[in-house]
C-alpha positions as CSV (number, residue, x, y, z in Angstrom):
1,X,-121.5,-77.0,-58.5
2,X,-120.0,-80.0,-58.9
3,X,-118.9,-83.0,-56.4
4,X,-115.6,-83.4,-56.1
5,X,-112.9,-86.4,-55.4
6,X,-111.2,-86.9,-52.7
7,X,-110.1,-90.5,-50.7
8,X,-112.1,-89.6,-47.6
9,X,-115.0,-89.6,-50.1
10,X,-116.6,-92.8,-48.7
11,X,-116.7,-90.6,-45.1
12,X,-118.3,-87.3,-44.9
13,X,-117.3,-86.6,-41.8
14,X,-114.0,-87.3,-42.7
15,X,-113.8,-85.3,-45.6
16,X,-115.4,-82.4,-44.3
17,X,-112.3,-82.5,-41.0
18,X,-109.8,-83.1,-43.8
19,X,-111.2,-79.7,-46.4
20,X,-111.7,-77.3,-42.9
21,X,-107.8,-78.5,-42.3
22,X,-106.9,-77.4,-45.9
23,X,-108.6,-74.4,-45.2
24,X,-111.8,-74.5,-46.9
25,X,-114.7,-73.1,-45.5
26,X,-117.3,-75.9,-45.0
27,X,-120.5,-77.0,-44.2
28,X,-122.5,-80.4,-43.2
29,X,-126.1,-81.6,-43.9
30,X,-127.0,-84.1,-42.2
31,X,-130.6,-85.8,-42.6
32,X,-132.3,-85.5,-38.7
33,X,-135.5,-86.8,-39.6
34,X,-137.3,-88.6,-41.7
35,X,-141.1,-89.6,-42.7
36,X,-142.9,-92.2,-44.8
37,X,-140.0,-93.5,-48.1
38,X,-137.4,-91.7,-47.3
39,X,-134.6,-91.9,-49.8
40,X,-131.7,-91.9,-47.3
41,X,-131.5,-92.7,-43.1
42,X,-131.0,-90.8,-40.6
43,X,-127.3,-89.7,-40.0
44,X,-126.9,-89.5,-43.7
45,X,-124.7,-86.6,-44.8
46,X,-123.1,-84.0,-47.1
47,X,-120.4,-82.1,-46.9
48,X,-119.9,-78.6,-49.0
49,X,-117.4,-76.2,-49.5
50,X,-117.3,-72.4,-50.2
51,X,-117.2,-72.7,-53.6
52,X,-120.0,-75.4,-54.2
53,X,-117.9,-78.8,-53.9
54,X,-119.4,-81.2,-52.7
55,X,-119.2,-85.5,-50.9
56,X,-122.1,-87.7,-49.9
57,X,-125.4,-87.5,-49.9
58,X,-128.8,-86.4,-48.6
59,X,-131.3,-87.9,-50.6
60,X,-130.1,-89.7,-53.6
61,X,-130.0,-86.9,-55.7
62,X,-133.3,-85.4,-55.4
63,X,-132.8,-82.1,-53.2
64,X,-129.0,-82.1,-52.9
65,X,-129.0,-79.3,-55.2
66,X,-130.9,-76.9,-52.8
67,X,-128.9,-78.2,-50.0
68,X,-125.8,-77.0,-51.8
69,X,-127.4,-74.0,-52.4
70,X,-128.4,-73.1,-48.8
71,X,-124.9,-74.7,-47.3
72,X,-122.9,-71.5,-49.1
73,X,-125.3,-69.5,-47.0
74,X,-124.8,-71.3,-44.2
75,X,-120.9,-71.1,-45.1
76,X,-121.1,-67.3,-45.0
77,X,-123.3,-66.2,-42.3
78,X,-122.1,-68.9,-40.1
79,X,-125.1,-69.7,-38.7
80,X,-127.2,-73.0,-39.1
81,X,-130.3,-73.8,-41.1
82,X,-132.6,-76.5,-40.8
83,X,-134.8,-77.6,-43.9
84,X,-137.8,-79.5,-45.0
85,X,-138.4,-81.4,-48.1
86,X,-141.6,-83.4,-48.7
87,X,-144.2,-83.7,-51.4
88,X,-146.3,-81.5,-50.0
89,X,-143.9,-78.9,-50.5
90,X,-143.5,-77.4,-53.7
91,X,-139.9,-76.5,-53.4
92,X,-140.1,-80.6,-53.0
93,X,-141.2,-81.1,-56.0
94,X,-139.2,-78.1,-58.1
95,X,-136.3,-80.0,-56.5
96,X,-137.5,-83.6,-57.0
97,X,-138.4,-85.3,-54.0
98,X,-141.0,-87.3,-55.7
99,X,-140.8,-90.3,-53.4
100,X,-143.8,-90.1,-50.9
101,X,-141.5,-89.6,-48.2
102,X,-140.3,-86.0,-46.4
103,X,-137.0,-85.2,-44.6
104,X,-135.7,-82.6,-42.0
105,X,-131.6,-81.5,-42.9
106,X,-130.0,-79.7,-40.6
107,X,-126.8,-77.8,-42.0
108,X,-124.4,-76.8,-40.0
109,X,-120.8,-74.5,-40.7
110,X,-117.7,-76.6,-39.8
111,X,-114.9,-74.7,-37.6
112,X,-111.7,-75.3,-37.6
113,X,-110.8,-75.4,-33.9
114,X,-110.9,-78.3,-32.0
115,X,-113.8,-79.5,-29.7
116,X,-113.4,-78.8,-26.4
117,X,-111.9,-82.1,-24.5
């Protein structure tokens, strides 16, 4: 996996419109809650490819990993996921979520047709 540059790089959203265009099969995280020190807000996001590319950002680093991980199924299957980090939760703290804080990402496969008008 590695993140990859692109001008629209400063706007997930963007970049994730632009790489379905291109053709790539895509996904977005976005952060949809948060609790306690949170490393990023709400509306935060990510966008990944097929192949493990990926722009923005979920959490500063700490779980975006597993977020990539998850996105390719999410790519594949087509069908969204919602996760949890927290320190609670081991997988938290394989990943690194070490700050006090816990967070809900929903991710969520990009199409490439237009929304409806």
């Amino acid at each position: 996996m590695q993140s990859a540059p692109d001008a629209n790089a400063s706007d997930p959203l963007a970049l994730a419109e632009t790489w379905a265009r291109e053709g790539r099969d895509v996904a977005l995280a976005t952060v949809v809650e948060t609790w306690g020190s949170a490393p990023r807000p709400v509306g935060a996001h990510l966008v990944i490819d097929s192949e493990g590319n990926f722009e923005g950002s979920v959490s500063g680093g700490c779980v975006e990993g597993a977020v990539v991980a998850e996105a390719v199924d999410v790519i594949s299957t087509k069908k969204p996921a919602m996760l949890e980090f927290g320190v609670a939760d081991e997988t938290a703290w394989r990943v690194g979520l070490s700050c006090g804080g816990r967070i809900r990402v929903l991710v969520e496969p990009v199409t490439r047709e237009p929304a409806p008008a």
